[in-house]
Residue frames as a rotation matrix with the C-alpha (Angstrom) as fourth column:
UNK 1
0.547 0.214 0.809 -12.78
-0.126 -0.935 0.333 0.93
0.827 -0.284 -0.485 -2.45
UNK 2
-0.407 -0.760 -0.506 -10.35
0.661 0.137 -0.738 2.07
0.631 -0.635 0.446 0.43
UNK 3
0.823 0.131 -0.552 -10.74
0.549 -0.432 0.716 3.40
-0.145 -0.893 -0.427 3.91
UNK 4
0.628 -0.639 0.444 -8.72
-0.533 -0.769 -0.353 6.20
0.567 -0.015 -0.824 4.86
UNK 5
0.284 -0.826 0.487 -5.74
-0.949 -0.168 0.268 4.51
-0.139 -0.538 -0.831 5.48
UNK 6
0.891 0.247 0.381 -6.77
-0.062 0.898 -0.436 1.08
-0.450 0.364 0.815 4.61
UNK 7
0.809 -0.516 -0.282 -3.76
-0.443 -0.220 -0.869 1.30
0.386 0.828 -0.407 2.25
UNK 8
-0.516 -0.857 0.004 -0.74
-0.438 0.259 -0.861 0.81
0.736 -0.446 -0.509 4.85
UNK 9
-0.191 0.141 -0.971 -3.03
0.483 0.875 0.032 -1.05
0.854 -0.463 -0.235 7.37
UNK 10
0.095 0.606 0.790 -4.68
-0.718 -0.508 0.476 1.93
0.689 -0.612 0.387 9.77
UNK 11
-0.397 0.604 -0.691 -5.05
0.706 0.682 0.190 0.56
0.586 -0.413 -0.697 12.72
UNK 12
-0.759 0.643 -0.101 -7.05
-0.567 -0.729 -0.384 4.35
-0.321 -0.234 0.918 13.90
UNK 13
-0.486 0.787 0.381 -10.74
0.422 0.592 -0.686 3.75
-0.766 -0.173 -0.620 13.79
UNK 14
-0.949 0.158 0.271 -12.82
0.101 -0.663 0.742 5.25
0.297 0.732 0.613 11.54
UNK 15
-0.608 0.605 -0.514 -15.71
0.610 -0.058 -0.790 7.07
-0.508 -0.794 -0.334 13.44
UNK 16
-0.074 0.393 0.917 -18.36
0.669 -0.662 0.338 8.75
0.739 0.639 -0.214 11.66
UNK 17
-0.192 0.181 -0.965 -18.34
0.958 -0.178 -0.224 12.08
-0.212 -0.967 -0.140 13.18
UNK 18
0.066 0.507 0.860 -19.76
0.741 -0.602 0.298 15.70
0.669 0.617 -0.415 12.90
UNK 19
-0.527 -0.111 -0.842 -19.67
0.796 -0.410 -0.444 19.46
-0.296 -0.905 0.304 13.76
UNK 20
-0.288 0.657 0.697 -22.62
0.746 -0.302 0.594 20.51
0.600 0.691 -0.403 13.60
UNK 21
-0.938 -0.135 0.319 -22.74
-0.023 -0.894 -0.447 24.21
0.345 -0.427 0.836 14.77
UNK 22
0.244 0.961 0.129 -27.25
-0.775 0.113 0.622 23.96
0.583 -0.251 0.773 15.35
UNK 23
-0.731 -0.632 0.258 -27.06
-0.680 0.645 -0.348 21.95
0.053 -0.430 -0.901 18.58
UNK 24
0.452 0.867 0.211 -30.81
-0.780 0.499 -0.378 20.60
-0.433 0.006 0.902 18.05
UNK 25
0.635 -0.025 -0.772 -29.32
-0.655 0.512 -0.556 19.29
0.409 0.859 0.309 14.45
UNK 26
-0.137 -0.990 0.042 -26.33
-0.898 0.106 -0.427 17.92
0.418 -0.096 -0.903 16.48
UNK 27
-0.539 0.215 0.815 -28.17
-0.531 0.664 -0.527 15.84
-0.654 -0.716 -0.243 19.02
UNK 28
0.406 0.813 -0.417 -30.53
-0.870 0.203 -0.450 14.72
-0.281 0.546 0.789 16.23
UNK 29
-0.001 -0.812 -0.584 -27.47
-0.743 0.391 -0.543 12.96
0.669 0.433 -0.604 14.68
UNK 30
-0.671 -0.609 0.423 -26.12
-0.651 0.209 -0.730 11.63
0.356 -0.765 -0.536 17.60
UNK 31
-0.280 0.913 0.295 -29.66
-0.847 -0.090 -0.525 10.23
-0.453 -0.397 0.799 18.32
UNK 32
0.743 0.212 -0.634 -30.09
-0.652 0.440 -0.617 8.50
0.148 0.873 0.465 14.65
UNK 33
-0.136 -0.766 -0.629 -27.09
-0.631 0.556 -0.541 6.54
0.764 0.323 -0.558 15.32
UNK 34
-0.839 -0.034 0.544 -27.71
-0.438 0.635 -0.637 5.09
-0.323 -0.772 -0.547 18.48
UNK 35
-0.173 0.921 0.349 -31.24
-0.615 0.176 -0.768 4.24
-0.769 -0.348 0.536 16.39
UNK 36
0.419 -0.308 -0.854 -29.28
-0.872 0.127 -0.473 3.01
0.254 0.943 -0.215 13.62
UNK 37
-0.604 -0.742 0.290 -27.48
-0.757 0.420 -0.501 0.91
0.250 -0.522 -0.816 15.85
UNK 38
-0.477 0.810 0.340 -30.58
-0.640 -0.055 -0.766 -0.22
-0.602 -0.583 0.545 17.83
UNK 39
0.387 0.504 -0.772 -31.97
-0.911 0.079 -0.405 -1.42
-0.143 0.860 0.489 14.35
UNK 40
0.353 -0.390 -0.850 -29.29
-0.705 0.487 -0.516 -3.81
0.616 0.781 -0.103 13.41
UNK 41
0.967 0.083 -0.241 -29.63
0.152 0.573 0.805 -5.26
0.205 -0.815 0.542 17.22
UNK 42
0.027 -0.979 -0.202 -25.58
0.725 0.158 -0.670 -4.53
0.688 -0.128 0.714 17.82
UNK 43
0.523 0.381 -0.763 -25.15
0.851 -0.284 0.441 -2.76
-0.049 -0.880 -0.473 21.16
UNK 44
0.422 0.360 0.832 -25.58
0.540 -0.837 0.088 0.72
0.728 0.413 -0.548 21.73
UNK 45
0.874 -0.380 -0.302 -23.33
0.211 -0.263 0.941 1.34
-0.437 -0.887 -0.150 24.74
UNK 46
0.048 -0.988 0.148 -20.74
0.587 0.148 0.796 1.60
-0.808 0.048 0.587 22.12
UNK 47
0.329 0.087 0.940 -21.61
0.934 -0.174 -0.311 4.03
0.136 0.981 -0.138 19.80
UNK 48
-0.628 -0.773 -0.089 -19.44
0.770 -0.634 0.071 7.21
-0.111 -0.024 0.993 19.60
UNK 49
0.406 0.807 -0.429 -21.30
0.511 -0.590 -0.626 10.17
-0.758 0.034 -0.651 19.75
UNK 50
0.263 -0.448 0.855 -20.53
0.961 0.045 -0.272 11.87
0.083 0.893 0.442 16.51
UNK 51
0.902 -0.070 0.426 -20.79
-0.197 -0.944 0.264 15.66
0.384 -0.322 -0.866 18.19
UNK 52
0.856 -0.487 -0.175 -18.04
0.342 0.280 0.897 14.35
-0.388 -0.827 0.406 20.50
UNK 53
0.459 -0.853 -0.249 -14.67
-0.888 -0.449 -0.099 16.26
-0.027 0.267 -0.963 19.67
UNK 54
-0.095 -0.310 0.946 -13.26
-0.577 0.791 0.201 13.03
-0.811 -0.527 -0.254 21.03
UNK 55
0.602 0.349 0.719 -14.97
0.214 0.796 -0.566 11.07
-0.770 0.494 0.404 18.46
UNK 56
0.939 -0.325 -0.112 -13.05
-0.286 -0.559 -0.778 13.24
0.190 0.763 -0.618 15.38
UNK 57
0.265 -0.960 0.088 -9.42
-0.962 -0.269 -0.035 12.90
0.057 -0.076 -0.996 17.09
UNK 58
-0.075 -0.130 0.989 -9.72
-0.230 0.967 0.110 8.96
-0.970 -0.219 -0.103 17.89
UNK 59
0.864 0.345 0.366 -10.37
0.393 -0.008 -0.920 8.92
-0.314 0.939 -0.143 14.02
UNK 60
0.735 -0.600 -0.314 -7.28
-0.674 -0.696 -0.248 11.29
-0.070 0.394 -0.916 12.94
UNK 61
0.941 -0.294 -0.169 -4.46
0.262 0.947 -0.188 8.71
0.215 0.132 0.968 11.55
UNK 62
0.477 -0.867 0.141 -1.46
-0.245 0.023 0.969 7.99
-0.844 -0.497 -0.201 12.90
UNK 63
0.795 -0.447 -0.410 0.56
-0.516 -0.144 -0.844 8.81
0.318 0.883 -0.346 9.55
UNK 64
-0.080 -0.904 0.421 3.93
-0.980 0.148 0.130 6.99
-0.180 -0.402 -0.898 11.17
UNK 65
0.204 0.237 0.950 2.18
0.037 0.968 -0.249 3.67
-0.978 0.086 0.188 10.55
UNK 66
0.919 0.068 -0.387 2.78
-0.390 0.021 -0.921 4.46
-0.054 0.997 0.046 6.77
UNK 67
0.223 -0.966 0.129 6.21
-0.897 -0.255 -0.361 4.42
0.382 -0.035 -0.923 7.54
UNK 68
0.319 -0.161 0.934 6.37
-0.483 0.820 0.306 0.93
-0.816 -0.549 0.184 9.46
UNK 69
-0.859 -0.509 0.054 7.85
-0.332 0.635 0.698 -2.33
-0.389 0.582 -0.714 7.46
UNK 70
-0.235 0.969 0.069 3.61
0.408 0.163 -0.898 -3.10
-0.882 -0.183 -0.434 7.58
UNK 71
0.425 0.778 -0.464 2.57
0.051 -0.532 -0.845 -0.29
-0.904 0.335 -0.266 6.30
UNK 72
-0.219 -0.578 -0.786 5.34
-0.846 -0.289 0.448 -0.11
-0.487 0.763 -0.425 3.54
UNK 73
-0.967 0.118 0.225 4.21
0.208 0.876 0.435 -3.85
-0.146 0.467 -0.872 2.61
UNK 74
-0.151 0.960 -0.235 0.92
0.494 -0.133 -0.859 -2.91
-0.856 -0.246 -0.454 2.51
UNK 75
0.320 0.085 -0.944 1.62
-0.314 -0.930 -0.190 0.10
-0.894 0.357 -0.271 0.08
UNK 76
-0.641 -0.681 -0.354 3.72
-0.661 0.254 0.707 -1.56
-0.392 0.687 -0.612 -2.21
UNK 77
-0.677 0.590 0.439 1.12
0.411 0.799 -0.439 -4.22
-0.610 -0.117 -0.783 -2.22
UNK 78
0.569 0.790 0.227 -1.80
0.715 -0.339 -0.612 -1.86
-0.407 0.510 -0.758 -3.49
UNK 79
0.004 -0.422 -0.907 0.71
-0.552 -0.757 0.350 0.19
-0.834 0.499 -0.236 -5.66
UNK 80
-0.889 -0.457 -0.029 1.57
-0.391 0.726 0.566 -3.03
-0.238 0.515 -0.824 -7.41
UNK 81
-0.580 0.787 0.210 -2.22
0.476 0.536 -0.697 -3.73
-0.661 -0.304 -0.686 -7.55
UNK 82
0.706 0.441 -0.555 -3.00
0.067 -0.821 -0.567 -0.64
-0.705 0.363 -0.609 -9.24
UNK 83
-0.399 -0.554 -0.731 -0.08
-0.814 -0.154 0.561 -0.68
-0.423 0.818 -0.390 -11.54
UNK 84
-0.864 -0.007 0.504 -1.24
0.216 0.898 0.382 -4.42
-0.455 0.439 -0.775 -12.91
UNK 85
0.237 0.971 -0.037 -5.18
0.477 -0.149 -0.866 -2.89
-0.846 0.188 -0.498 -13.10
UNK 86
0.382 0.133 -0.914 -3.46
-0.142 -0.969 -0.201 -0.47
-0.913 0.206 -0.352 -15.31
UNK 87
-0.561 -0.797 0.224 -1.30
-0.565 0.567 0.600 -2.87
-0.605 0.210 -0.768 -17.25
UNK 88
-0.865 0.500 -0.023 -4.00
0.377 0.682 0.627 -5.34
0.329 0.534 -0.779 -18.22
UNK 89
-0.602 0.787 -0.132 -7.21
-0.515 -0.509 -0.689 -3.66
-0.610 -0.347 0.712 -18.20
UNK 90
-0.950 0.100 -0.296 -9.91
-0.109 0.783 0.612 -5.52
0.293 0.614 -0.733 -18.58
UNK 91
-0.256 0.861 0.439 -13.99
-0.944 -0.320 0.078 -5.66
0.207 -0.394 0.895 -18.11
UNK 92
-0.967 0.050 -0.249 -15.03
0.197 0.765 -0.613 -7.94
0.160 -0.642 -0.750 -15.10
UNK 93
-0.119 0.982 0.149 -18.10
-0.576 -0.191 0.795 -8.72
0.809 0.009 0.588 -14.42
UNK 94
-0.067 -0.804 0.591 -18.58
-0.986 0.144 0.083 -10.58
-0.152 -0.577 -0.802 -11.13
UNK 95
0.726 0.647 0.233 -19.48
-0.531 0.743 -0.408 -13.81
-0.437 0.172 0.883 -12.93
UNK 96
0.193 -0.732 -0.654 -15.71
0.010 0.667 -0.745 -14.38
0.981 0.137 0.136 -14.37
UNK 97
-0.337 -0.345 0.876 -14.85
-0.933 0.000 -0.359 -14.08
0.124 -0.939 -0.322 -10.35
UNK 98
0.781 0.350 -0.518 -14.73
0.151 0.699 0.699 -17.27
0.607 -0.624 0.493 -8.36
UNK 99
-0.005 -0.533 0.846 -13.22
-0.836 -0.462 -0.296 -17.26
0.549 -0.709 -0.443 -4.99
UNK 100
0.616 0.333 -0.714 -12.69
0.038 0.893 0.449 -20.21
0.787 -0.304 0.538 -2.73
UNK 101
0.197 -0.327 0.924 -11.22
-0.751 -0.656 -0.073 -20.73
0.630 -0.680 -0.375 0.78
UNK 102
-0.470 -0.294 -0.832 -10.06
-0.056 0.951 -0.304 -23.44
0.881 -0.096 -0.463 3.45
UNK 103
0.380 0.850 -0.365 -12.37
0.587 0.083 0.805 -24.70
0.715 -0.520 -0.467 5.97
UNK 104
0.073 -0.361 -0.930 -10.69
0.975 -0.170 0.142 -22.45
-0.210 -0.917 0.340 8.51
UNK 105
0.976 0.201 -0.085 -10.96
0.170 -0.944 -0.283 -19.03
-0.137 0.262 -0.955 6.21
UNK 106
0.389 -0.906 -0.170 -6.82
0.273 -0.063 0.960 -18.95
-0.880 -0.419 0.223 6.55
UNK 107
-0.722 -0.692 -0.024 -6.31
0.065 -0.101 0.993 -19.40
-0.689 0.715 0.118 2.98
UNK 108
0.441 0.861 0.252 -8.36
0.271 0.140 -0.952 -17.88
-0.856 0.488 -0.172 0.15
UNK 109
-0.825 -0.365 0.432 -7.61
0.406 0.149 0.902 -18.13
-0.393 0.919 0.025 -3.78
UNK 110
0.271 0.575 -0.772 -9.53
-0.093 -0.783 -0.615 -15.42
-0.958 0.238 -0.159 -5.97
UNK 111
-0.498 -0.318 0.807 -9.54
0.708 0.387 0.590 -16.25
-0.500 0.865 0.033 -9.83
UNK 112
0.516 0.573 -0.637 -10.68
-0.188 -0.650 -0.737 -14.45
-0.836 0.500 -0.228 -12.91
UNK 113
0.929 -0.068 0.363 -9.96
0.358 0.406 -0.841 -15.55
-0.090 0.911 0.402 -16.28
UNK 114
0.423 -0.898 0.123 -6.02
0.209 -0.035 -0.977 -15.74
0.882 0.439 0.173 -16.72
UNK 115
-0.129 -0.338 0.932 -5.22
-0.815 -0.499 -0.293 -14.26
0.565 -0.798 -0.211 -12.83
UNK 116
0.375 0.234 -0.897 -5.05
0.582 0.694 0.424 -15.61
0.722 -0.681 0.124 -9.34
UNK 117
-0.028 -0.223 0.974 -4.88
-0.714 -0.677 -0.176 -13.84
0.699 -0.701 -0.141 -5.81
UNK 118
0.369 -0.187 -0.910 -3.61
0.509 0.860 0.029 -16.31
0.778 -0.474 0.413 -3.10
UNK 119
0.138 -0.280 0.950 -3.94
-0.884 -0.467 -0.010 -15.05
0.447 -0.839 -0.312 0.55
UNK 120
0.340 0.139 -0.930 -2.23
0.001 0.989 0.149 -16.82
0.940 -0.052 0.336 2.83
UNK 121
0.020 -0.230 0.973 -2.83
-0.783 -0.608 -0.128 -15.97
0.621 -0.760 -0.192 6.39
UNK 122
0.791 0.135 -0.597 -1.92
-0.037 0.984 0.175 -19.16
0.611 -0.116 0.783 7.51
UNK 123
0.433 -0.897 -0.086 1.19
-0.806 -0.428 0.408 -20.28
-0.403 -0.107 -0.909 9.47
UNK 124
-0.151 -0.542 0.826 2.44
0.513 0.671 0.535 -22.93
-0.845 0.505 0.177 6.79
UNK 125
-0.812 0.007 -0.584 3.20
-0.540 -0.391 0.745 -22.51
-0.223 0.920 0.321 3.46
UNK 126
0.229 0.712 0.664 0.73
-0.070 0.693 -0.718 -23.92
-0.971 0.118 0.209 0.76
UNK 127
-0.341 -0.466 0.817 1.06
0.570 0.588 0.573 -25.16
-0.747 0.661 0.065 -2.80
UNK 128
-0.252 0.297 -0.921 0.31
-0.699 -0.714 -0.039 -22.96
-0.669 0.634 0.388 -5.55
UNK 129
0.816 0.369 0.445 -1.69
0.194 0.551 -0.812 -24.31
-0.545 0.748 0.378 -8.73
UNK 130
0.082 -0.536 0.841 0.41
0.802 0.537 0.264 -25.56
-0.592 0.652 0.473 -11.32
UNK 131
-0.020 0.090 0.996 1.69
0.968 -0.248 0.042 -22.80
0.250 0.965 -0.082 -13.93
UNK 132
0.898 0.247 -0.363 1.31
0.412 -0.760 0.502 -19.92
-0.152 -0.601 -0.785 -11.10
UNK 133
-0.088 -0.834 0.545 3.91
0.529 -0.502 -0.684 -16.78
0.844 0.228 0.485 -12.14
UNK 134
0.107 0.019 -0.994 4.57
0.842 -0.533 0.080 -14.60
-0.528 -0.846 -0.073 -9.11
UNK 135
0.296 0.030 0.955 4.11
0.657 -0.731 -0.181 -10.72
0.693 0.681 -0.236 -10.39
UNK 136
-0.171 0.295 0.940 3.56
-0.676 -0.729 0.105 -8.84
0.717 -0.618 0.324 -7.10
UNK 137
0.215 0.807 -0.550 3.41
0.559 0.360 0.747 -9.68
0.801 -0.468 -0.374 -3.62
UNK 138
0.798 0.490 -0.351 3.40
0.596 -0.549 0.586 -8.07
0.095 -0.677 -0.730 -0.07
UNK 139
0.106 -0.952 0.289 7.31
0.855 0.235 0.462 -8.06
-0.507 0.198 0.839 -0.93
UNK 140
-0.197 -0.061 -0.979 6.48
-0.724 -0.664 0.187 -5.19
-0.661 0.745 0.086 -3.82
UNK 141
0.841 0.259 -0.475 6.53
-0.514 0.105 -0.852 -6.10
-0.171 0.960 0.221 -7.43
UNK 142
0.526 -0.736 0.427 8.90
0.532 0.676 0.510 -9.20
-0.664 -0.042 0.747 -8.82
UNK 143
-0.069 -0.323 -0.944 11.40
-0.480 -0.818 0.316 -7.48
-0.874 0.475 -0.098 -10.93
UNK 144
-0.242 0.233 -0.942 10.52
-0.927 0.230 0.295 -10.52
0.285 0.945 0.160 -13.24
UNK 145
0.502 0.852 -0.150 7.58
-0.815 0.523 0.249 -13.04
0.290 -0.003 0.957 -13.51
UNK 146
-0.327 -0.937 -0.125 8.52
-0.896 0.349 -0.273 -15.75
0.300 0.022 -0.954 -11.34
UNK 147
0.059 0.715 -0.697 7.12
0.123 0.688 0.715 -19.65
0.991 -0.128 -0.048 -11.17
UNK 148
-0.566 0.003 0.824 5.91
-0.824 -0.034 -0.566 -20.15
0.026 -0.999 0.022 -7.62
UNK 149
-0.119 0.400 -0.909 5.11
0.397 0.858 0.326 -23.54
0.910 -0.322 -0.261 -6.20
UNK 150
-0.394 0.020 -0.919 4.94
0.919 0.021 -0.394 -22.71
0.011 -1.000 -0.027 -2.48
UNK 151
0.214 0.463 0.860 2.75
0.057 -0.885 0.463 -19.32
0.975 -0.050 -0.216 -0.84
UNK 152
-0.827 -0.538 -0.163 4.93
0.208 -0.024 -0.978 -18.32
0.522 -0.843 0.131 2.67
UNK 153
-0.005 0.530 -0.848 2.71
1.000 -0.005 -0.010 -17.48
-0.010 -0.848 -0.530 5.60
UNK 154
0.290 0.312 -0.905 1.40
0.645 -0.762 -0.056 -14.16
-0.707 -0.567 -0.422 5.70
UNK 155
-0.864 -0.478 -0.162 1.54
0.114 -0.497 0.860 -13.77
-0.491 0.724 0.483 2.06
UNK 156
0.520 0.849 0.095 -0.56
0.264 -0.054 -0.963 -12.55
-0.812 0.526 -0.252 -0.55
UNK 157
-0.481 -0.835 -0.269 0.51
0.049 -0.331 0.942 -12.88
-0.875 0.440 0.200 -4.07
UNK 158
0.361 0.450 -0.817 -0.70
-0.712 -0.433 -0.553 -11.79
-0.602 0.781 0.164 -7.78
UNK 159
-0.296 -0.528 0.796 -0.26
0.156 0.796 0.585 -14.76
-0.943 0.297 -0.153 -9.98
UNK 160
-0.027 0.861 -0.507 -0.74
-0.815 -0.313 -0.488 -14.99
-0.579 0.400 0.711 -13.66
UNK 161
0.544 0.418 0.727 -1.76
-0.109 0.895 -0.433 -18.32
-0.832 0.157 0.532 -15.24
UNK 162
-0.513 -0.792 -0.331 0.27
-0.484 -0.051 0.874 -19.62
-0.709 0.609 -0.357 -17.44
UNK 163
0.351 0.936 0.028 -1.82
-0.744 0.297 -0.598 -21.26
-0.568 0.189 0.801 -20.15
């Protein structure tokens, strides 16, 4: 599932927010959240009032970010994501999933029978696993399946196992 905007990398918030015309119902809202908050102990000087016009326009994306080199890696990224889902469809459950990660969280490797996702928000490269085709990465789609021994910094790439 995606946030609005999630796609090209938003960086708008995403405020829950409301115009309700009944100002009782309005304040009610506005109320529940700061007791929602309150609940989950996380501090309540910072909750947006959802009545708040304010709260709606801080929320309203900044469409130009689609357009950035970012946001266009970003897009291509979950275009190429969605074209592979379509490609090789296949029922997951999350028990073929394993996921693993380096003690620092920098680099995390996502498997599923035959696949591999390799983030690498590091700043070094790292070694790919042995047999690792490059399909897709923040780059777009390879125009053909290429071996990959090395993951650049501030990549993320779609691999499939070679068997």
């Amino acid at each position: 599932m995606l946030f609005m905007g999630e796609e090209w990398g938003a960086t708008t918030p995403w405020q829950f927010f409301t115009s309700h015309p009944e100002e009782d119902l309005g304040r009610i809202v506005a109320e529940g959240r700061v007791t929602e908050f309150e609940r989950m102990s996380w501090d309540t000087s910072v909750v947006p009032n959802p009545q708040d016009p304010e709260t709606f326009f801080r929320s309203r994306l900044d469409r130009s970010e689609r357009d950035s080199p970012t946001g266009q890696r970003l897009l291509g990224l979950y275009r190429a994501l969605l074209r592979l889902r379509r490609e090789f469809d296949t029922e997951l459950t999350f028990g073929d999933l394993s996921a693993r990660s380096d003690r620092e969280g920098r680099v995390t490797e996502i498997t599923w029978p035959g696949w591999m996702l390799v983030v690498n928000l590091s700043e070094h490269d790292v070694a790919a696993g042995p047999g690792m085709l490059r399909l897709s990465s923040l780059d777009g789609p390879a125009a053909t399946a290429q071996r990959v021994e090395r993951v650049r910094p501030e990549e993320a790439i779609i691999a499939q196992l070679s068997v």
